[in-house]
C-alpha angles and dihedrals in degrees: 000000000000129000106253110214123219128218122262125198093232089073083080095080085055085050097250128138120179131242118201123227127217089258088044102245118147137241136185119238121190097231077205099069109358097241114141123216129199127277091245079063090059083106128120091228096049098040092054089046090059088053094049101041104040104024101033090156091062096041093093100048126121124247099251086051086065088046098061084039093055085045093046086050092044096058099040075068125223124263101306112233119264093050107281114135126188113253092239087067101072100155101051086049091062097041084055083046092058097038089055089050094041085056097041085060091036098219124151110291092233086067082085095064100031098035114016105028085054093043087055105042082049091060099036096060091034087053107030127006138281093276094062089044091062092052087062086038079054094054110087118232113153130133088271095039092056106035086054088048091045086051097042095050096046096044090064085047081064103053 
């Protein structure tokens, strides 16, 4: 069994907040831009490559600067249950989108990162430009991602 890692509230001056799963495992979630990662990137030095990798603007800010950051993310809310999502969240519309129809056709759940996420980075910067490539890079659709939107969004169906 693997070590699950918990969150440590030093992971905010890396720009990292943390989302709890139904078997409360942790992950952490970049308050920048929303994306989860997986618990194994629960690291120091993973979570500050992603900063710096994917977020270089931000890697040089202070840490009260994330806090107001994390605050600013807190309040705009997360993806309310039943499937309803603020106007202002795009991109995990369309990753709940693509989990429900993932789960209507029941394939693998890693179909959304290797089939549909490529397919759709190919059209859109067939069709439109590399700015708009980078919006769908932005929408998470990996195994994790999927299988937590597919539960989430069964388990209301339940209630």
């Amino acid at each position: 069994m693997s070590k699950k890692r918990k969150y440590n509230e030093a992971y905010l001056s890396f720009g990292f907040t943390f989302i709890a799963e139904r078997d409360g495992t942790q992950k952490p979630q970049r308050f920048l831009c929303g994306k989860v990662l997986a618990n194994a990137s629960m690291k120091p030095a993973k979570l500050k490559e992603h900063l710096t990798s994917v977020h270089p603007e931000n890697a040089s800010d202070s840490v009260d600067i994330f806090r107001e950051k994390k605050a600013q993310f807190e309040k705009a809310g997360t993806l309310p249950k039943l499937g309803f999502v603020p106007t202002q969240k795009p991109r995990l519309e369309a990753s709940y989108k693509v989990a429900y129809r993932i789960a209507k056709r029941k394939k693998p759940h890693t179909i959304g990162e290797t089939l549909v996420k490529p397919c759709a980075l190919e059209m859109v910067e067939l069709v439109c430009d590399l700015e708009q490539r980078k919006k769908i890079e932005a929408v998470p659709l990996s195994n994790d991602v999927i299988h937590s939107r597919i539960v989430d969004m069964s388990s209301n169906n339940l209630k």
